[in-house]
C-alpha positions as CSV (number, residue, x, y, z in Angstrom):
1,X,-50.7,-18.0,-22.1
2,X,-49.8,-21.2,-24.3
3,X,-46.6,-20.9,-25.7
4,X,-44.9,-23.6,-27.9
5,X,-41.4,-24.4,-29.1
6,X,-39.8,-26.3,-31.4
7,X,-37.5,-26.3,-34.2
8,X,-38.3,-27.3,-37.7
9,X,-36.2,-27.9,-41.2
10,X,-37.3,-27.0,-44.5
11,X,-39.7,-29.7,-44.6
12,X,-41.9,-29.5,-41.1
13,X,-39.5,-32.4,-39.7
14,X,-39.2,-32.4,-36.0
15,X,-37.3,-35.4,-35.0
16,X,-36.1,-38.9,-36.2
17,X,-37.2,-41.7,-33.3
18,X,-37.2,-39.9,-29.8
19,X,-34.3,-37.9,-31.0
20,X,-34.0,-34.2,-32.9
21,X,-31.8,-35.1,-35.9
22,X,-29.4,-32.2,-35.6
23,X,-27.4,-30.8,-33.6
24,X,-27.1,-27.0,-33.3
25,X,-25.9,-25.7,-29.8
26,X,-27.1,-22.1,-30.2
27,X,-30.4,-23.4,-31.3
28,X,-30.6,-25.4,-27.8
29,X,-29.0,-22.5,-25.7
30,X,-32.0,-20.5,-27.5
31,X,-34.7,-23.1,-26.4
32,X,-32.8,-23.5,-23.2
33,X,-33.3,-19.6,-22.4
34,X,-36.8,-19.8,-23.0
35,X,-37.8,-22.3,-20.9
36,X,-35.5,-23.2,-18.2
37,X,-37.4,-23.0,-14.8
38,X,-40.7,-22.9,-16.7
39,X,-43.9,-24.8,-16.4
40,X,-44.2,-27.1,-19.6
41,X,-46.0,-29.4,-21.1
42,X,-44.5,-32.7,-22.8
43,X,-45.4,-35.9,-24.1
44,X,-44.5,-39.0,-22.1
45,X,-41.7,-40.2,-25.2
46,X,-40.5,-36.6,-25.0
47,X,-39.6,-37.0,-21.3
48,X,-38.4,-40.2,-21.1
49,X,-35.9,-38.9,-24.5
50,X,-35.1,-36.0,-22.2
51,X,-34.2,-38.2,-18.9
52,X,-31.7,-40.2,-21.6
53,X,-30.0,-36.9,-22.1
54,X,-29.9,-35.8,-18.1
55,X,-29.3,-39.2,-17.0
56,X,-29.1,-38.8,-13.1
57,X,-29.8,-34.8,-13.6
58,X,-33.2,-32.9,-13.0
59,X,-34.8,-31.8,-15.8
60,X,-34.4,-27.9,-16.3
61,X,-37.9,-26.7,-15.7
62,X,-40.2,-25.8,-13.0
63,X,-43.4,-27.5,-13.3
64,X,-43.7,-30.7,-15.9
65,X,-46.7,-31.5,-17.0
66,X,-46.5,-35.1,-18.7
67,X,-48.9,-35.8,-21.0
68,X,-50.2,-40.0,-22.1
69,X,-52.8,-42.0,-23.0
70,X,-51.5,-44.3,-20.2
71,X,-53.5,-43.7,-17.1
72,X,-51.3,-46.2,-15.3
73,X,-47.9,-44.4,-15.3
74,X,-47.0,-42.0,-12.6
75,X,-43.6,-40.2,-13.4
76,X,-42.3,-39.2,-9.6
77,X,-42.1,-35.1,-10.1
78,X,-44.2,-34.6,-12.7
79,X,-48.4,-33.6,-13.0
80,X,-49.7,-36.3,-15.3
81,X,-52.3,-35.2,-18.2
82,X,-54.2,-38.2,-19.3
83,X,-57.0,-35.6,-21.0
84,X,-54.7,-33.2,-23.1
85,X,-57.7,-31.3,-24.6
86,X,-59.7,-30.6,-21.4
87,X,-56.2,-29.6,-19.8
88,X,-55.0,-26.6,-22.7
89,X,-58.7,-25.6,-22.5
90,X,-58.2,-24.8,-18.6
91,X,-54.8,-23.4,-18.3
92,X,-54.8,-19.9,-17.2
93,X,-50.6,-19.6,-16.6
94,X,-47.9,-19.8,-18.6
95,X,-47.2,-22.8,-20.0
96,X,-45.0,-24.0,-22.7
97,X,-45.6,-26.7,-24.7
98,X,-42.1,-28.8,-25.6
99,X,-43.3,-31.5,-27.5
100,X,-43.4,-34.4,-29.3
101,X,-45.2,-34.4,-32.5
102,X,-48.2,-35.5,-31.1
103,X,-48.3,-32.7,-28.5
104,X,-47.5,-30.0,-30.6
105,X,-50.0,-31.5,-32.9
106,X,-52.9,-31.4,-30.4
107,X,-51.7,-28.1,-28.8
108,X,-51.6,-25.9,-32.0
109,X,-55.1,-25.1,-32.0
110,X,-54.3,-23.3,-28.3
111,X,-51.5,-21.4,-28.8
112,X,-51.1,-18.0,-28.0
113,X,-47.6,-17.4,-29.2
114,X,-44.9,-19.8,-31.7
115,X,-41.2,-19.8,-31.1
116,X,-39.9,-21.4,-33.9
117,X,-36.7,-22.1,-35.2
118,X,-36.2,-22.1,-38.8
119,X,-33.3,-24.8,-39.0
120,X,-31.6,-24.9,-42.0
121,X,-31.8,-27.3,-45.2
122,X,-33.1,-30.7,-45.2
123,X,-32.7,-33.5,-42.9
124,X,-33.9,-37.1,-42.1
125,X,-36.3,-38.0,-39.8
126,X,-39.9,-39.5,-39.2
127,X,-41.5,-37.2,-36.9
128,X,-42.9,-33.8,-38.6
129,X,-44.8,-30.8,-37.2
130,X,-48.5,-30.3,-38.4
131,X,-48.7,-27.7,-41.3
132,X,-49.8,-24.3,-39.7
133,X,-52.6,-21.7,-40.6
134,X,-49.9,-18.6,-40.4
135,X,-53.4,-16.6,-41.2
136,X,-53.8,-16.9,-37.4
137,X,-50.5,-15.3,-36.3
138,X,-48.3,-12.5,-37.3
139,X,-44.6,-12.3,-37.1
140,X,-44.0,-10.7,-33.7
141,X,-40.4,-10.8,-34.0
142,X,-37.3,-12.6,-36.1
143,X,-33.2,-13.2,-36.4
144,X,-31.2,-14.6,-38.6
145,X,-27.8,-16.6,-37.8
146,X,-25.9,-19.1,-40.4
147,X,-28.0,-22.2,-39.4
148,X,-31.3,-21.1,-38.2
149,X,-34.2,-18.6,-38.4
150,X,-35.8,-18.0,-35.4
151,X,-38.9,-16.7,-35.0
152,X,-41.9,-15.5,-32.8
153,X,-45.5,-15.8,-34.1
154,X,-48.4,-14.0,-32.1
155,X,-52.1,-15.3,-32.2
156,X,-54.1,-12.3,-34.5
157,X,-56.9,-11.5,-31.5
């Protein structure tokens, strides 16, 4: 099962540079829930943005997956993807997909399930989420707090 997570503002916007550009701690306790000790998928920018935040700490997953166009770099700890499409057409496990843009980008078509987060308003940024055929999911599940929406869409079989 391909799952994927991400939050989003009003506008589809996912980051600004390697960084989210807000900062809601019950949104990252929420994402932190769903996949701490899990096997993900990232791309390279993600993780190395993600080392910046856990400096000398692990990362709080089970198995990474890495994902890059750069078949020369080998990240210690991690399964390298250099084929992203022939990979998400051969996963048979969990996995959940964590980013960047590009990822989610090339991922959407394999999803199974959508945990999004709704955030709030309008923000800057540069980085935005591909616009989604909700046609091909239904709203599995929802809640509501002052800042965010958070939601889980299901693949319609």
């Amino acid at each position: 099962m391909i799952n994927m997570i991400w939050a989003m503002d009003e506008n589809n916007l996912v980051g600004k540079g390697d960084r989210i550009p807000w900062h809601i701690k019950e949104d990252l306790l929420y994402y932190k829930s769903k996949t701490k000790g899990q096997t993900v998928l990232m791309g390279d920018t993600t993780y190395f943005s993600l080392k910046g935040y856990y400096k000398d700490k692990p990362l709080p997953y089970g198995k990474i997956y890495v994902a890059t166009i750069d078949k020369s770099l080998v990240i210690d700890g991690c399964e390298m993807v250099y084929d992203i499409i022939s990979f998400l057409k051969r996963v048979d496990f969990d996995l959940w997909v964590v980013g960047g843009a590009t990822i989610y980008k090339l991922s959407l078509p394999y999803a199974d399930r959508l945990y999004i987060s709704f955030v709030k308003g309008t923000h800057e940024g540069d980085r935005y989420f591909p616009t989604i055929d909700y046609s091909k999911y239904k709203l599995a599940w929802e809640n509501e707090s002052e800042q965010v929406r958070y939601t889980l869409f299901e693949k319609v079989k």
